[in-house]
C-alpha positions, -999 to 999 in steps of 0.1 A, spaced: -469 -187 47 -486 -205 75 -526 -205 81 -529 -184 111 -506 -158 89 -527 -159 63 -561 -153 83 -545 -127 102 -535 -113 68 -573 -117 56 -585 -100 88 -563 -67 88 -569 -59 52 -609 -63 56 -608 -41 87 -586 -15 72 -610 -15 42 -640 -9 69 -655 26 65 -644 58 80 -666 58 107 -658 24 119 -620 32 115 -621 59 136 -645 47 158 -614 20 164 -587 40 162 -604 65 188 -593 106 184 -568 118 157 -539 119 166 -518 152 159 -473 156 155 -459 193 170 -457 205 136 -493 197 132 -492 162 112 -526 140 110 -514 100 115 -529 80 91 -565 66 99 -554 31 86 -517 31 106 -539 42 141 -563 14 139 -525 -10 131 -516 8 160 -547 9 181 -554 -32 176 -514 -40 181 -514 -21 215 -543 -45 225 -529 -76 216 -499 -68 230 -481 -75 199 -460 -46 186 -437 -45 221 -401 -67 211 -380 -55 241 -396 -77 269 -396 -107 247 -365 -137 245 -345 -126 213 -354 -154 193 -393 -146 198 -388 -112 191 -373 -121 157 -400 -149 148 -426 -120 160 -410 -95 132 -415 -119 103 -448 -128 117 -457 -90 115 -443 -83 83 -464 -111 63 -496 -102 78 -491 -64 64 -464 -63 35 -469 -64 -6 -480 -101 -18 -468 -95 -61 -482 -118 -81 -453 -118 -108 -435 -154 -111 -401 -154 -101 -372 -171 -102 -360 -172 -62 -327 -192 -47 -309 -186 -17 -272 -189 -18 -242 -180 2 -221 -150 0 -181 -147 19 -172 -122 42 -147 -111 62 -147 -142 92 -176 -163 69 -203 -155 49 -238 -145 49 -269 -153 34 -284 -140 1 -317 -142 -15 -320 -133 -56 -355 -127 -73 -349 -127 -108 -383 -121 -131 -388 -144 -150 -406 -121 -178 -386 -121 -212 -361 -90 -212 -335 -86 -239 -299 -77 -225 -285 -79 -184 -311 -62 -161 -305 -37 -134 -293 -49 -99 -309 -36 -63 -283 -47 -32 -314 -45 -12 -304 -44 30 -336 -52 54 -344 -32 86 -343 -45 123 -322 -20 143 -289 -49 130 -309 -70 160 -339 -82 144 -351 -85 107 -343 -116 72 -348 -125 45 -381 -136 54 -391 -106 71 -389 -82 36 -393 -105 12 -426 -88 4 -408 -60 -6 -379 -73 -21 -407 -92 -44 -424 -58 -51 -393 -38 -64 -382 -70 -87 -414 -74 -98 -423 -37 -103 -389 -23 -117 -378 -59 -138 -346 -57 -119 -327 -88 -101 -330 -80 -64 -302 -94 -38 -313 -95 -6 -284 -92 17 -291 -118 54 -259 -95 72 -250 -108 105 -274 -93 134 -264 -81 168 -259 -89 197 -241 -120 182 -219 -98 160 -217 -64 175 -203 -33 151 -186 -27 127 -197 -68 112 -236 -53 97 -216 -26 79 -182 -46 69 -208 -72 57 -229 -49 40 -198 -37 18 -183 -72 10 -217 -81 -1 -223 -52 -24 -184 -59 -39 -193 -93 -45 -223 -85 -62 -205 -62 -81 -177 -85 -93 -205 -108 -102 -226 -85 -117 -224 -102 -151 -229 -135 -144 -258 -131 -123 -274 -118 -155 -273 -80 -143 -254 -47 -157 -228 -38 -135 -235 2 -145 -268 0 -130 -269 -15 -98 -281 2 -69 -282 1 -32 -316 3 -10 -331 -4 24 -350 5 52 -342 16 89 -311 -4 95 -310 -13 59 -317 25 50 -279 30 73 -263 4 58 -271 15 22 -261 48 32 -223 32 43 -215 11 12 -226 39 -13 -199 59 11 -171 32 13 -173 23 -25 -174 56 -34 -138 47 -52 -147 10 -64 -147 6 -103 -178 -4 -101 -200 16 -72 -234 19 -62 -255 43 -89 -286 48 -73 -290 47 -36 -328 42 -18 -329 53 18 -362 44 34 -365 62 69 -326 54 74 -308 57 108 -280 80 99 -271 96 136 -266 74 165 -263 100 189 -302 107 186 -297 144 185 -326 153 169 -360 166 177 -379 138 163 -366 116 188 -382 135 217 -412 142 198 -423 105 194 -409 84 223 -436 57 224 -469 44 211 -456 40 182 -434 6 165 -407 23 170 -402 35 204 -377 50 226 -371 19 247 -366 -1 214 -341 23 200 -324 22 234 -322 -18 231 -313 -19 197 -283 5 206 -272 -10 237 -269 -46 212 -254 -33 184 -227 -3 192 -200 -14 215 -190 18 231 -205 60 230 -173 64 206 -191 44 181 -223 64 177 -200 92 157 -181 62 137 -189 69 99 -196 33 96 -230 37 125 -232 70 111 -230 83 79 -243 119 84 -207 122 103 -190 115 71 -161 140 67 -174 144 32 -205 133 11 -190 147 -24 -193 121 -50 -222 101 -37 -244 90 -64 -280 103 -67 -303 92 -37 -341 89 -27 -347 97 10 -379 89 21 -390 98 59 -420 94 78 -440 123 93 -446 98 131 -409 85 132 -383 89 157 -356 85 130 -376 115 105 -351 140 113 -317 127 112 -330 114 77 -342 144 66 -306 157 77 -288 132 52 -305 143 27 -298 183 34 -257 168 38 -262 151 4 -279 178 -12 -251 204 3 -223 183 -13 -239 184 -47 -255 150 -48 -288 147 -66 -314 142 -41 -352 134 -41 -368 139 -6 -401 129 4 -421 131 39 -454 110 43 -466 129 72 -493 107 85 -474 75 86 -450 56 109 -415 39 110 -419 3 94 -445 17 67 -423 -3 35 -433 -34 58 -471 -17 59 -478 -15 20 -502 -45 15 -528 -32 32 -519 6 43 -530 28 11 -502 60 18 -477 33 26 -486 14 -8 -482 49 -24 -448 53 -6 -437 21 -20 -447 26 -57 -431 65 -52 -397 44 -44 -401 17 -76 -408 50 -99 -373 60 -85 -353 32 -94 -367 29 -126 -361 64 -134 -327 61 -125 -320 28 -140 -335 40 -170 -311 74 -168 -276 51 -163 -289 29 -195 -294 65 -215 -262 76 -200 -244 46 -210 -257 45 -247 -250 82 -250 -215 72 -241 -207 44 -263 -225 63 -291 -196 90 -284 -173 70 -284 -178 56 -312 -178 94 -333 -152 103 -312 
C-alpha cells in the first residue's frame, strides 16, 4: 500500500472517530429512507467528504482510472487483519483462458483440511480485483481459519455476459476438484461475495446444484439478483449515494448484451425456474441501496423453496459497506455478523459429516 493510501487511510479513520457533534456538523442534516431509515452518521460524513472531492463519481472517468480509483477507495476504508498468512497468486483455466486467483491460507497450526470460501469481488463485472477486496478476503481467512480463493473473473466491457458467470462456475469446479490438495475439505466449501460477486455466488450455487461436490454455504452481500431493476429500492435511491442510478445504467449497458439478457438465469438468479435444493444462504442487504430489494427478494425465493435462509438489513448503511468495515462501526458489525455465518455453517457440515461416518460405521 502506497503512502498517500495510507495517510488517507490515517485521516478517514481519525475523522470518523471525531465526536458526534463534529460528525454531524460535517455530514450536515440526517438523512431519512421512505420507510423511515436513519443513514449512518459515519457512512454520511464518507459520503459528505467523497461528494467534495469529487471522488465517489466512476462513470465520467477513462475505464482504466475508474478501476485504479476503486482499489484506491477500497484500501483507504476496508479491514487491515493482522493474522500472518500464507498468500500466492496463481492461475486458474476457463472456458477461452484462464483467470486469476488469489489463496490466503492461515498460517496458524490447525489439525485436518480446513474449510474453503470461493470468494467473488464486487464491481458491477466492470470494475473491482483482487486488490480491491483483499481486505476482506484477509478478514474472513483470518477470522473463520478457512483457505479463501479469490476468484479475478474476467470484467466487462472486454468480456461481455455470460464470461463473469461461466468463469465464476469453472472456477468454483476447479476449486472443487482441488479441494484436497489445496489443503481444504471438499464438504465444506462455500461460495460468497458482494454486489457483482453477491450475483455470481448466487449462479454457481444454482449451476452446481448437481456437481458431486457443490457449494454448502452460500454468502450473499447486497447481491444483484434482478437485472430488470423492478424494484422499489431502485427508485428510492437514484443518486448521492456510491451506487447510483447512472452507475447501474453504465454497468448494464457494459456487461448485458441485449434486454433478453436481464431475465437470463445466469444475470439473474431470482428468475431461476426453481431454487429447490440450494444450500443454506446468508443474505445481507443494506437499508440505503438501490439493489436492497431485489436481495431481499432472493432471499423470500430461497426461503419459499425450502432453503435455510438467514436475512439481515443494516438500515443505516450503503451499497459497498463490506469495502467500509475498517473504519465504519455498523459496517464492521456487518462483516463480523457474515464470519459468525460461515463459521457456524462450517462448523454444522463438519458435525454433519462426523455424524455420518459415525453411522456409518454402526450401520
Amino acid at each position: 500500500m502506497d503512502l498517500a493510501i495510507e495517510l488517507q487511510r490515517r485521516f478517514a479513520c481519525s475523522l470518523l472517530r471525531a465526536p458526534t457533534s463534529v460528525l454531524r456538523a460535517i455530514a450536515g442534516p440526517e438523512r431519512r429512507s421512505p420507510e423511515g431509515y436513519v443513514l449512518d452518521l459515519q457512512t454520511q460524513v464518507i459520503l459528505r467528504v467523497g461528494k467534495m472531492l469529487g471522488s465517489t463519481e466512476w462513470t465520467s472517468r477513462p475505464l482504466a482510472e475508474a478501476r485504479k480509483l476503486m482499489i484506491q477507495s477500497s484500501q483507504v476504508l476496508n479491514a487491515r487483519p493482522t493474522a500472518p498468512f500464507s498468500i500466492r497468486d496463481r492461475w486458474i483455466p476457463v472456458d477461452g483462458g484462464a483467470v486469476g486467483a488469489r489463496m490466503y491460507v492461515p498460517i496458524a497450526q490447525k489439525t485436518g483440511p480446513r474449510p474453503i470460501v470461493v470468494y467473488y469481488h464486487g464491481g458491477g463485472f466492470v470494475l473491482g480485483s483482487l486488490d480491491s477486496h483483499d481486505g476482506e478476503c484477509r478478514a474472513l481467512a483470518a477470522e473463520t481459519g478457512a483457505i479463501v480463493v479469490a476468484i479475478d473473473y474476467r470484467l466487462a466491457p472486454e468480456h461481455r455476459f455470460p464470461t463473469a458467470a461461466k468463469d465464476a462456475i469453472a472456477a468454483f469446479r476447479w476449486v472443487a476438484q482441488n479441494a484436497v490438495a489445496l489443503g481444504g475439505d471438499p464438504a465444506r466449501i462455500a461460495v460468497a461475495g458482494d454486489s457483482a460477486g453477491g450475483n455470481l455466488s448466487a449462479v454457481v450455487a444454482l449451476e452446481t446444484r448437481g456437481d458431486a461436490v457443490r457449494p454448502m454455504f452460500q454468502l450473499l452481500v447486497y447481491p444483484a439478483t434482478d437485472m430488470t431493476r423492478s424494484h422499489p429500492s431502485h427508485r428510492y435511491f437514484c443518486e448521492d449515494l456510491l451506487l447510483t442510478e447512472a452507475s447501474i445504467d453504465s454497468f448494464l449497458a457494459n456487461y448485458l448484451r441485449s434486454d433478453e439478457d436481464q431475465r437470463d438465469p445466469l444475470a439473474s438468479p431470482l428468475f431461476a425456474t426453481d431454487h429447490t435444493g440450494l444450500p443454506p444462504a446468508m443474505v445481507l442487504t443494506a437499508g440505503f441501496d438501490p439493489l436492497r430489494d431485489e436481495g431481499k427478494a432472493y432471499a423470500d425465493k430461497l426461503t419459499a423453496a425450502g432453503v435455510p435462509v438467514e436475512y439481515r438489513c443494516y438500515e443505516g448503511l450503503v451499497h459497498g459497506f463490506f469495502s467500509m468495515s475498517g473504519a465504519v462501526d455498523v459496517a464492521r458489525s456487518a462483516l463480523e455478523d457474515s464470519i459468525s455465518g460461515l463459521r457456524r455453517a462450517f462448523s454444522a457440515a463438519q458435525v454433519s459429516a462426523g455424524q455420518s461416518t459415525t453411522d456409518s460405521a454402526t450401520a
